[in-house]
One Martini backbone bead per residue (centre of mass of N, CA, C, O) as a GRO file, in nm:
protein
  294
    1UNK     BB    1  15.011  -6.970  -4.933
    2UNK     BB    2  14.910  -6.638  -4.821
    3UNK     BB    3  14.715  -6.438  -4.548
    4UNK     BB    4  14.614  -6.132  -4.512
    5UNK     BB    5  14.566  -5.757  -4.356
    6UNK     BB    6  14.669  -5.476  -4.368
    7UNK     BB    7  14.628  -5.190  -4.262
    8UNK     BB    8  14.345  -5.032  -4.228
    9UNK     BB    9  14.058  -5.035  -4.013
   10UNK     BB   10  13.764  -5.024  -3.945
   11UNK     BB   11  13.578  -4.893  -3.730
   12UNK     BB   12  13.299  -4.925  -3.543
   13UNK     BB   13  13.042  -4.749  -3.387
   14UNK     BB   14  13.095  -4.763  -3.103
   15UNK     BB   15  13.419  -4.652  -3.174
   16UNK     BB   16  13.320  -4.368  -3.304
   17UNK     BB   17  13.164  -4.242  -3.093
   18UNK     BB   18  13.368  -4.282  -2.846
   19UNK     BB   19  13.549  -4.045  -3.016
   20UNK     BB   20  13.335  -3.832  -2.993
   21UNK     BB   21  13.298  -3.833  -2.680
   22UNK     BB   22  13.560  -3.750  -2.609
   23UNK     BB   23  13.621  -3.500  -2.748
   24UNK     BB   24  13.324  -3.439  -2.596
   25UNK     BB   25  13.350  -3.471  -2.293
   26UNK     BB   26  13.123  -3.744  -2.207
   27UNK     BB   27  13.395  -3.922  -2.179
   28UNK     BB   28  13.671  -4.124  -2.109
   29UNK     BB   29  13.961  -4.222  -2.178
   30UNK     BB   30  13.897  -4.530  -2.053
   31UNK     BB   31  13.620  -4.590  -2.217
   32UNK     BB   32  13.739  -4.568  -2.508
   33UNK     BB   33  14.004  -4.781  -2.448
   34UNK     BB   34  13.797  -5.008  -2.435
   35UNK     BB   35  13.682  -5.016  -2.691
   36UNK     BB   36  13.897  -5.024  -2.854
   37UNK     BB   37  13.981  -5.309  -2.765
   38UNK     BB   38  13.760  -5.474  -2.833
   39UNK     BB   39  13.774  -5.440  -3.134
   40UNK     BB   40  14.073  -5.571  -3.162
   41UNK     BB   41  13.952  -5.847  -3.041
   42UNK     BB   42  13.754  -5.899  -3.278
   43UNK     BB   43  13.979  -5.868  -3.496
   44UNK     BB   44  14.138  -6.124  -3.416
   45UNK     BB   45  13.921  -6.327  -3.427
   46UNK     BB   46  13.836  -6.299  -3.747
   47UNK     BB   47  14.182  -6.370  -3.814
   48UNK     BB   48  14.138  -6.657  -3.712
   49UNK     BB   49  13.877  -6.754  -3.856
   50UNK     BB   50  13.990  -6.709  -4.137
   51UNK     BB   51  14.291  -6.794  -4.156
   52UNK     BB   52  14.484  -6.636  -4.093
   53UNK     BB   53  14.903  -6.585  -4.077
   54UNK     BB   54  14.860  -6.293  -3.987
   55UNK     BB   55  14.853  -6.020  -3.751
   56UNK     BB   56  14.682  -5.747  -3.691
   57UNK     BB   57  14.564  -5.442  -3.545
   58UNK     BB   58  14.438  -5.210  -3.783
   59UNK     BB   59  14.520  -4.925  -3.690
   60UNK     BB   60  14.276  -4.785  -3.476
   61UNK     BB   61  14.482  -4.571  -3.350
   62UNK     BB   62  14.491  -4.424  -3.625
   63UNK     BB   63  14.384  -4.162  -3.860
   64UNK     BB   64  14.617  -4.209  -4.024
   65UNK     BB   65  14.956  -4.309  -4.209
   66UNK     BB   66  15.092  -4.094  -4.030
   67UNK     BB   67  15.040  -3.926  -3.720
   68UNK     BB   68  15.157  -4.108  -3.548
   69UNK     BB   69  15.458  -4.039  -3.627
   70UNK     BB   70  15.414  -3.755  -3.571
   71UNK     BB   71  15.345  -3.763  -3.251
   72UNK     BB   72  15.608  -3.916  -3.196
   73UNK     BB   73  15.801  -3.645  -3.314
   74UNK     BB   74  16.016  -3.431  -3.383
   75UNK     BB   75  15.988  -3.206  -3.634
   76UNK     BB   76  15.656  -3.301  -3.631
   77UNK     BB   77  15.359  -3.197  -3.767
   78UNK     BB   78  14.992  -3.129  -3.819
   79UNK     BB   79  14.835  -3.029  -4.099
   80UNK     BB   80  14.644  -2.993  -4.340
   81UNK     BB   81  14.388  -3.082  -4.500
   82UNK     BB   82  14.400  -3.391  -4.756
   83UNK     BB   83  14.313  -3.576  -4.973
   84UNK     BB   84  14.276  -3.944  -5.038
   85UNK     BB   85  14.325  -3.911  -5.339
   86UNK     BB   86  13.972  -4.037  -5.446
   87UNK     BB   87  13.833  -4.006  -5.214
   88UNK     BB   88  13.677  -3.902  -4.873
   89UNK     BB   89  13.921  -3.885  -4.744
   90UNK     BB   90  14.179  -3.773  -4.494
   91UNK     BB   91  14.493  -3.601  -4.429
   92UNK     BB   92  14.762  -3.444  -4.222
   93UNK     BB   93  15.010  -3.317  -4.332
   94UNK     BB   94  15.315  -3.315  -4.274
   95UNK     BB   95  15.553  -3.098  -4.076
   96UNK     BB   96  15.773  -2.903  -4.051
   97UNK     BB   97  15.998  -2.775  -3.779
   98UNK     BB   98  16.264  -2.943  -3.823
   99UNK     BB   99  16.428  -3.221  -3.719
  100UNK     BB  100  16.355  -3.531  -3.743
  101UNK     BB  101  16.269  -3.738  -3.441
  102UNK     BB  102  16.225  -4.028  -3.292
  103UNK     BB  103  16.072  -4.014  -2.936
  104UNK     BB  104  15.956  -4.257  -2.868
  105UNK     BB  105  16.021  -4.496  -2.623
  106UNK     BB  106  15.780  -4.628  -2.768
  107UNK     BB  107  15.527  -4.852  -2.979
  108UNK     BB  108  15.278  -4.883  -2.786
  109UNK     BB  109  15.097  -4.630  -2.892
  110UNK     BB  110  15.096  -4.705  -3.204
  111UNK     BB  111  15.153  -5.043  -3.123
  112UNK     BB  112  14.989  -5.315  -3.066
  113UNK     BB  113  15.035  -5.609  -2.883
  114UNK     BB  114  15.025  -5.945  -3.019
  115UNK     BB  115  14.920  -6.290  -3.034
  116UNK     BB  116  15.124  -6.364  -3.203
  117UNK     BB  117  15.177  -6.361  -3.544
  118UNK     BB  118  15.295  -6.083  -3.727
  119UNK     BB  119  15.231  -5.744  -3.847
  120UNK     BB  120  15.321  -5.437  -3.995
  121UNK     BB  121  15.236  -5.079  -4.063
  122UNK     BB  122  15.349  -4.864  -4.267
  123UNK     BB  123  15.501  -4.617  -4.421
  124UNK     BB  124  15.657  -4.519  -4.680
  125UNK     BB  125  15.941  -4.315  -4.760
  126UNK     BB  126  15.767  -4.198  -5.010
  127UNK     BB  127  15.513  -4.084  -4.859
  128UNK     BB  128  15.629  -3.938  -4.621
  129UNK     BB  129  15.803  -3.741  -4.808
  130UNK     BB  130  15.557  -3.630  -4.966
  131UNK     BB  131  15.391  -3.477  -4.744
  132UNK     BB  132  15.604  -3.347  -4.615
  133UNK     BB  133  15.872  -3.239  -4.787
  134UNK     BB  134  16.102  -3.483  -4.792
  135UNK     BB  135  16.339  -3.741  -4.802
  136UNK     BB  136  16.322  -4.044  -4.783
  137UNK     BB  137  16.586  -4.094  -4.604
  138UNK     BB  138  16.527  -3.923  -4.380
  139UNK     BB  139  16.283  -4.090  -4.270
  140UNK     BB  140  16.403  -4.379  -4.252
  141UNK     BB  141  16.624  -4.233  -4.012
  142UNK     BB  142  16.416  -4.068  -3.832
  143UNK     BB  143  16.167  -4.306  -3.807
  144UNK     BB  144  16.213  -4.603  -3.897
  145UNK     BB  145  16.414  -4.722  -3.782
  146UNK     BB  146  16.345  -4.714  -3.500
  147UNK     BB  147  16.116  -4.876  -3.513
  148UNK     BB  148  16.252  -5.156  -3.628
  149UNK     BB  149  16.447  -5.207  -3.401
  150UNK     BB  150  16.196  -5.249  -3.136
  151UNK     BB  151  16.029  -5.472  -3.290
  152UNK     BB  152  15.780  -5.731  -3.353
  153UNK     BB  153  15.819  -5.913  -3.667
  154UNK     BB  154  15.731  -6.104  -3.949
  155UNK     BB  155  15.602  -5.825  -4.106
  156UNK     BB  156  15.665  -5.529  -4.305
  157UNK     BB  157  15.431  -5.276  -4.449
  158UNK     BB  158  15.483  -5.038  -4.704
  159UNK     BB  159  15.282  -4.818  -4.764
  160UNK     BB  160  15.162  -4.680  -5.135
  161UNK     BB  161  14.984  -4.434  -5.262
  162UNK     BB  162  15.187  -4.265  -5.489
  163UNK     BB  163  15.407  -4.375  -5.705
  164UNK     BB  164  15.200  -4.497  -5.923
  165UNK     BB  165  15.142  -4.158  -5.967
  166UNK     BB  166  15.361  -4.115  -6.087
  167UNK     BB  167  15.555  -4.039  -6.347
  168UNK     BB  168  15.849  -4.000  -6.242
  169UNK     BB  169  16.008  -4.181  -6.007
  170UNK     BB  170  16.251  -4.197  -5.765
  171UNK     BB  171  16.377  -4.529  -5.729
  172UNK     BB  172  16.699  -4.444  -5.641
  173UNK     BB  173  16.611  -4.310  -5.349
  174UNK     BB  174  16.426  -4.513  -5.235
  175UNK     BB  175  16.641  -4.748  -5.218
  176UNK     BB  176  16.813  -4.580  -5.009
  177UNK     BB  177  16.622  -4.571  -4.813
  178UNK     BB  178  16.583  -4.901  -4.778
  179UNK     BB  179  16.890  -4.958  -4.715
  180UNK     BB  180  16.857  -4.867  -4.447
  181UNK     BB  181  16.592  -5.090  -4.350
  182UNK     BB  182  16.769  -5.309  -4.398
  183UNK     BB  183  16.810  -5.639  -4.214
  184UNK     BB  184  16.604  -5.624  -3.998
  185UNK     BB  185  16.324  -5.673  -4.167
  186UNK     BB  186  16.061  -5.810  -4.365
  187UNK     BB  187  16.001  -5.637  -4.672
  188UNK     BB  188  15.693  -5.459  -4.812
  189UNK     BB  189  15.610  -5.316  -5.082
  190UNK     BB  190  15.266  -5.142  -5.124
  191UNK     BB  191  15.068  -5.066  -5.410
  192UNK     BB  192  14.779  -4.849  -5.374
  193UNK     BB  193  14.560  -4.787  -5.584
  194UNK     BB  194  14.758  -4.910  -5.845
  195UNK     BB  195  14.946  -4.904  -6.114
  196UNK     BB  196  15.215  -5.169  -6.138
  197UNK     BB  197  15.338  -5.234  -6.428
  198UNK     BB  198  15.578  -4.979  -6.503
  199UNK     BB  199  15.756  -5.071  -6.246
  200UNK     BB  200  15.770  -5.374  -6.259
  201UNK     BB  201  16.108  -5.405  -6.253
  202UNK     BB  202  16.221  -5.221  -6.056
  203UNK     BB  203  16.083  -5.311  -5.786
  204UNK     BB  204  16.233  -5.597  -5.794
  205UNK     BB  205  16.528  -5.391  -5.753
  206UNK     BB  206  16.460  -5.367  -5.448
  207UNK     BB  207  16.567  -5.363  -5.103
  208UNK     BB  208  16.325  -5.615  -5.092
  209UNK     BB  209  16.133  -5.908  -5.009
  210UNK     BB  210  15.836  -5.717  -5.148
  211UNK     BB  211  15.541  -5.698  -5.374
  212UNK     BB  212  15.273  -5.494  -5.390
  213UNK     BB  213  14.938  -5.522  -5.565
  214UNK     BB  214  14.669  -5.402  -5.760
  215UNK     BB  215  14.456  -5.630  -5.920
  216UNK     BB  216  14.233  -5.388  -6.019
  217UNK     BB  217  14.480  -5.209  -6.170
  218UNK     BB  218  14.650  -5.431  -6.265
  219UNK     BB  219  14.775  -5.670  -6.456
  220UNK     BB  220  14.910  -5.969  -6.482
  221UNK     BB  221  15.081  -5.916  -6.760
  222UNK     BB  222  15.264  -5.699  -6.604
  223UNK     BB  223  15.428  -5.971  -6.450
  224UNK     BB  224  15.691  -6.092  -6.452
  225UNK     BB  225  15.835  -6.353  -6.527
  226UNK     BB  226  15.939  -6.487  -6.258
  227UNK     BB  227  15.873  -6.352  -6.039
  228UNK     BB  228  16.122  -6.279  -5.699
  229UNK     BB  229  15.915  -6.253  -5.496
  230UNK     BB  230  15.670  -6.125  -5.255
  231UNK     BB  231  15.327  -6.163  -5.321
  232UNK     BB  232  15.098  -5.920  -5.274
  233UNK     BB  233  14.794  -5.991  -5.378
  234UNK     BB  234  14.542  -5.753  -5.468
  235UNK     BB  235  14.207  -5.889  -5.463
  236UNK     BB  236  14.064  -5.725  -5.251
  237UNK     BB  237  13.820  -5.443  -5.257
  238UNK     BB  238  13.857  -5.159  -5.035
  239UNK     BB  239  13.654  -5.003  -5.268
  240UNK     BB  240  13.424  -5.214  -5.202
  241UNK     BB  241  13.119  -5.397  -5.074
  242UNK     BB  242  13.171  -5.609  -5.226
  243UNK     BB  243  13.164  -5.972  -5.185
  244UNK     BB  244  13.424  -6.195  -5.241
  245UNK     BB  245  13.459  -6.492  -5.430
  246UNK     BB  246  13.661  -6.711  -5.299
  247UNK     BB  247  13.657  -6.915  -5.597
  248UNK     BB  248  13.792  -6.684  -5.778
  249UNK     BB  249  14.033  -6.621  -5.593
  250UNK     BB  250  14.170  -6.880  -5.641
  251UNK     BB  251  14.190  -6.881  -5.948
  252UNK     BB  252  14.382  -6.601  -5.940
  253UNK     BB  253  14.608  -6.765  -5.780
  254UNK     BB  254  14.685  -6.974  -5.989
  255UNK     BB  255  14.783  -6.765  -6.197
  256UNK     BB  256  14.996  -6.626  -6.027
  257UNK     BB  257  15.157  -6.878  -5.994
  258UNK     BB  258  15.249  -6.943  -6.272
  259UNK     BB  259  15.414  -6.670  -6.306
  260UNK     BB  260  15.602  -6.725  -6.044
  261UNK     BB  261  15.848  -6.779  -5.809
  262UNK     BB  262  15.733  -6.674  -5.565
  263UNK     BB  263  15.569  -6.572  -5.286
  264UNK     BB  264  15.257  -6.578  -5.210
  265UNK     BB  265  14.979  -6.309  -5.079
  266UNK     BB  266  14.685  -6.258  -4.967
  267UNK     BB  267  14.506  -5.920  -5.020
  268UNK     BB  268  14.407  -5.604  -4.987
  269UNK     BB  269  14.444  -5.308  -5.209
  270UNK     BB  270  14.424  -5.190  -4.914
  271UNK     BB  271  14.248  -5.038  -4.715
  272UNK     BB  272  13.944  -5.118  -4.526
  273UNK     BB  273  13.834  -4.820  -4.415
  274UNK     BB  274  13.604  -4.838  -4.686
  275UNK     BB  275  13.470  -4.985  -4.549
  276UNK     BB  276  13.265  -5.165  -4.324
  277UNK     BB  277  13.302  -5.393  -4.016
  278UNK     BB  278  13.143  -5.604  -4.177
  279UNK     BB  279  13.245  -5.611  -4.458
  280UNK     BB  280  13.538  -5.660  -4.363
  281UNK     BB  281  13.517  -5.936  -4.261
  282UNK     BB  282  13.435  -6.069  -4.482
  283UNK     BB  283  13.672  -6.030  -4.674
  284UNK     BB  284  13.845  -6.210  -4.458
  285UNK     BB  285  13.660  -6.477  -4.525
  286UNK     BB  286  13.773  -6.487  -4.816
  287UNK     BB  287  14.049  -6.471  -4.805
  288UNK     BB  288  14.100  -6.730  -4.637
  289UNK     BB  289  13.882  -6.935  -4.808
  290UNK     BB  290  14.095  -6.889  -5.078
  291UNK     BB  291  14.343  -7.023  -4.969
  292UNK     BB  292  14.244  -7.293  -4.877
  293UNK     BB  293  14.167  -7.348  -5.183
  294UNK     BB  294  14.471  -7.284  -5.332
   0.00000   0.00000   0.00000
């Protein structure tokens, strides 16, 4: 049993602030990259005192889930906004200008190096090829595969709020996206913000290495008997402010253990980034704390 946070991290008041006063020229660029810096080390530090297994930088220098990957790329471009799922929030679909092709020297503009063990978020290549109005395929080749080239990480999180909500998906397609990516590193598809009951059978047969759940939305009896894979099992609820119950996390990680064959890993069911930055701490350290219990 393990437990960490990928995804987007809600950012403090301070680096709010500090961003909106760098747009409006109040601040230099250097006095926002300090404040950015201090939130990361905050959440390094939470997510030790958590005993999370696995370290995230939180992907606070990320404005959505696309953008950093765009911003590094040629041939593709910050479209217009457009709502994210049933939230207030929004992201910038990406836009093709060209053949895409991820120029960015290093990845280090847009991941930040941790101390330890660590885990890394992208977009997922069918989340990205959705926004964008791309093939799965092109995205994975012209996009993500640089980036696992030159990775140092234990484990990648394919960040996916798209695919439970589609009628008919094809997961054929996917397959074959995610097949040009595996070999590189330990690769997890997590489906946020969705049912993924009616798809776990096929998604079983992807080449991951496991696959994340909303276990608030997905039923755990959805969950194919002897599931064989590394299951993230979305129990903190990251569109809700109240703070789960340790003890409650770790009772339904023992049901889930009963039911499968693979390794658990306790996540939140998508960002963070959807609570404030004092409750998202809580849920870290509820998430720990149910580890630790189960």
């Amino acid at each position: 049993m393990r437990a960490f946070a990928p995804g987007i991290y809600p950012r403090s008041d301070a680096l709010v602030q500090a961003t909106r006063d760098l747009d409006r020229g109040r601040i230099s660029i250097d006095e926002a990259a300090r404040q950015l810096a201090a939130d990361r080390a905050a959440l390094i530090a939470a997510q030790k005192e958590a005993g999370l297994d696995l370290l995230a930088d939180g992907m606070l220098n990320w404005q959505d889930l696309f953008r950093a990957l765009v911003e590094a790329s040629e041939g593709l471009e910050a479209g217009p906004l457009v709502r994210f799922l049933d939230t207030n929030t929004f992201y910038r679909a990406p836009r093709t200008t060209g053949s895409p092709r991820l120029t960015a020297a290093s990845t280090g503009d847009f991941i930040a190096p941790l101390p330890g063990r660590r885990l890394v978020t992208l977009p997922s290549p069918f989340a990205f090829a959705r926004a964008a109005g791309l093939d799965p395929r092109t995205v994975s080749e012209a996009v993500l595969a640089p980036v696992l080239e030159v990775l140092d990480a234990e484990l990648v999180v394919l960040s996916e709020p798209f695919l439970a909500r589609e009628r008919d998906p094809d997961l054929a397609a996917l397959g074959e996206a995610l097949e040009s990516l595996s070999g590189r590193l330990p690769l997890v598809l997590q489906l946020t913000f969705g049912d993924a009951g009616p798809l776990l059978d096929r998604l079983a047969e992807l080449p991951v290495d496991g696959i994340g759940i909303d276990f608030y939305l997905t039923s755990l009896d959805a969950v194919p008997e002897g599931f064989p894979k590394l299951l993230l099992a979305g129990v903190v609820d990251a569109r809700s402010s109240a703070v789960e119950d340790a003890g409650v996390l770790a009772g339904f990680a023992a049901r889930i253990r009963e039911r499968t064959a693979g390794e658990i890993a306790l996540v939140p069911n998508g960002d963070l980034q959807f609570v404030s930055e004092p409750v998202a701490r809580q849920k870290l350290a509820a998430l720990g704390a149910a580890r630790a219990a189960a």
